[in-house]
ROPAMI-936462 format. One record per residue (C-alpha): residue in three letters; y, z, x. Coordinates in steps of 0.2 Angstrom, whole numbers, padded with zeros to 4 digits, always signed. Each point is the difference from the previous one (the first is absolute). Layout:
BEGIN
ALAYZX/...
This chain:
BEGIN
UNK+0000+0000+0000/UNK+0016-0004+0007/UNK+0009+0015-0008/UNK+0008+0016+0013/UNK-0006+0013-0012/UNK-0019+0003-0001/UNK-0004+0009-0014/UNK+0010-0014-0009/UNK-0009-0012+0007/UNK-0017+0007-0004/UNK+0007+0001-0018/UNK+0005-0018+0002/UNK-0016-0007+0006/UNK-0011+0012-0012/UNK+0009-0007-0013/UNK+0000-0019+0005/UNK-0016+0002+0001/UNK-0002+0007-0017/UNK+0007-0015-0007/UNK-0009-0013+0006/UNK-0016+0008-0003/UNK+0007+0002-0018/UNK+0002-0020+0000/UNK-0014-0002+0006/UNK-0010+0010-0012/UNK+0010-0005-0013/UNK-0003-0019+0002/UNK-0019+0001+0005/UNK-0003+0010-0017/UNK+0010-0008-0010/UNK-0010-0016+0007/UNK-0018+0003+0001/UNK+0001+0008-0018/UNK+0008-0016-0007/UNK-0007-0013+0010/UNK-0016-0003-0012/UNK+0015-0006-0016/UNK+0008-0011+0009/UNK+0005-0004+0019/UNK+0018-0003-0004/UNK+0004+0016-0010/UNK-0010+0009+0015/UNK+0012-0007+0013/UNK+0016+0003-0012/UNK-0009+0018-0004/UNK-0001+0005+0019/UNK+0018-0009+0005/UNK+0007+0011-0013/UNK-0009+0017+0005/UNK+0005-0003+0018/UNK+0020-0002-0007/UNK+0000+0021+0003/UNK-0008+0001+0016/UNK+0011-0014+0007/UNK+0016+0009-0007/UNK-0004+0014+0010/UNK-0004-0006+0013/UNK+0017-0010-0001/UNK+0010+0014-0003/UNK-0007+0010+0016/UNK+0001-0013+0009/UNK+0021-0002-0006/UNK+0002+0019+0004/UNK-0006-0001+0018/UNK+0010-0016+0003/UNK+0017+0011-0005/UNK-0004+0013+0008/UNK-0004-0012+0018/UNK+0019-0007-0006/UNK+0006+0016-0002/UNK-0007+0007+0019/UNK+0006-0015+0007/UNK+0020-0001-0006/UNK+0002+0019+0006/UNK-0008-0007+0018/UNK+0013-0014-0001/UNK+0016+0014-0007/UNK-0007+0010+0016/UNK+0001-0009+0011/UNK+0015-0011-0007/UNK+0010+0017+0001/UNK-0005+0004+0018/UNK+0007-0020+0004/UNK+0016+0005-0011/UNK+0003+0016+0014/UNK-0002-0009+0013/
């Protein structure tokens, strides 16, 4: 994980990993209990059980990118203030 603080990372990764074994399930199940009716509703079925899994996963993924954003503007204001007393 890229983020500074651990136990926010361990959180992070936990939880990414949450979410895309809640995809995961959530298509696979969705698809081999529909698969028999028809192939088309199966794949529609599992693309739509998947849509919470991949939100999540999304989101997390959004939150660690702000947060890398946010790291690396005070690492630029740092050291552009440390140029400015020179």
């Amino acid at each position: 994980m890229r983020l500074e603080n651990r136990a926010l990372s361990f959180v992070i990764n936990f939880l990414l990993g949450v979410s895309w074994a809640v995809m995961l399930l959530g298509a696979l199940t969705s698809f081999l209990s529909l698969y028999h009716d028809s192939l088309v509703v199966a794949i529609v079925s599992a693309f739509i059980a998947a849509v919470p899994g991949l939100a999540g996963v999304l989101l997390l993924e959004h939150f660690i990118t702000s947060k890398e954003k946010l790291h690396e503007l005070k690492k630029q204001t740092r050291l552009l203030q440390r140029l400015l007393k020179e």
